[in-house]
N, C-alpha and C positions, 0 to 999 in steps of 0.2 A: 538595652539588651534583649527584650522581646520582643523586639520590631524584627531585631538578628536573627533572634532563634525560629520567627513564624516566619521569615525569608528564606531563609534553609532549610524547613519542614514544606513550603509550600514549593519550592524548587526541588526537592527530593520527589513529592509525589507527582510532578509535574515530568518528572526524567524519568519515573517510573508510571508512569500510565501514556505512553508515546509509541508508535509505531516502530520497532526495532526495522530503520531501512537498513539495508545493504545497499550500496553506491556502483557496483560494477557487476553485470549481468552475469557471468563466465562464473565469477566465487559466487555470487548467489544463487547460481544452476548447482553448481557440485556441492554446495553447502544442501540446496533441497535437497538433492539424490543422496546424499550423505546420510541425511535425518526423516528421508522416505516421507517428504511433505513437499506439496504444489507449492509455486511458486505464484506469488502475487505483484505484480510488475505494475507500478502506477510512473508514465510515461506524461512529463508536463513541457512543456515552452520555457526556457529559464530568462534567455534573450530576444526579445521586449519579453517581460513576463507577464504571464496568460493569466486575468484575471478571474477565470472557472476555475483554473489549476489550483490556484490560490483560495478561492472560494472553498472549493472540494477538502483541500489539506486545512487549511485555518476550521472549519464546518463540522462538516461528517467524517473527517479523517481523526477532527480530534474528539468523538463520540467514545465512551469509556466501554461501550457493551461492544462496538466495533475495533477499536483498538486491541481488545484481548480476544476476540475471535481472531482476528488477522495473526495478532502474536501466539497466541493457542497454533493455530492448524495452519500458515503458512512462512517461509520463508519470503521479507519484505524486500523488493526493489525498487529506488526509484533513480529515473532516471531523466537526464534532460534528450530529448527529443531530436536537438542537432546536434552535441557534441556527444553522445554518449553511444559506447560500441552495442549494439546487441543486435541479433538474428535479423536477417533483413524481411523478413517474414512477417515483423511486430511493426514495422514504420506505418506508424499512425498518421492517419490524412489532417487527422482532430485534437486535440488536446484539452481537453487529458481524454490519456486512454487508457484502461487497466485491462492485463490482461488474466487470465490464473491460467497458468500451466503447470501440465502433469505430464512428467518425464518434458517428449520432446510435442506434447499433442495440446497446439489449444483449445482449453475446452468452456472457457466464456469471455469475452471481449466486452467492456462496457465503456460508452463515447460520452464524453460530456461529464459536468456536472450533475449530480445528482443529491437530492436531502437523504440526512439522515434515515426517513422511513422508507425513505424509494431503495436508495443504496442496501439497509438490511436486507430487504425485501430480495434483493439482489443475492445478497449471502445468503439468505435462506435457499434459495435455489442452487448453489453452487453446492451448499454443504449436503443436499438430496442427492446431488450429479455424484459427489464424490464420498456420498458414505460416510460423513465426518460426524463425530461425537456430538 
């Protein structure tokens, strides 16, 4: 019975400390404009899957200080790379590629993998760009 109960406690916090993605560009555009927050677009390879992609989201996507800034102050999208509709303005050469947009203006693009320190380092500059708490 404790093995159940610490399975379900550690799966609760596990669904609760995760980057809330949104799957389709267009609701996750009117969803930011909606809630007047950028949008954070992390664009991966699904087919063969891109071993950075993987790295970045298993890694520093599942960092607990990054995970709640992204759920804090942006509206999440991910998407896959080839089959996935969005602006043709964002088709990445590279994978992964995150973008953060505000309204319709991007205004940082990051290529590659990155760690934990480098990637904050990265929000720390976005959240100066745009003013955030």
């Amino acid at each position: 019975m404790k093995q159940i109960l610490g399975f379900i406690l550690f799966s609760s916090f596990v669904l609760a400390s995760s980057i809330k993605w949104q799957h389709n560009f267009q609701e996750a555009y009117d969803l930011a404009l909606q809630e007047k927050k950028p949008l954070f677009v992390f664009i991966e390879r699904v087919d063969p899957p891109c071993r950075w992609c993987n790295k970045m989201k298993t890694t520093t996507l599942q960092d607990p200080k990054i995970i709640q800034f992204i759920n804090q102050h942006f509206i999440a999208v991910r998407l896959d790379r080839d089959t996935s509709s969005y602006p043709g303005n964002l088709f990445p050469k590279y994978v992964p590629t995150i973008y953060v947009i505000q309204r319709k203006k991007v205004i940082k693009r990051i290529i590659g993998y990155w760690s934990k320190k480098d990637f904050w380092s990265d929000l720390e500059d976005i959240k100066r760009t745009l003013h955030l708490k």
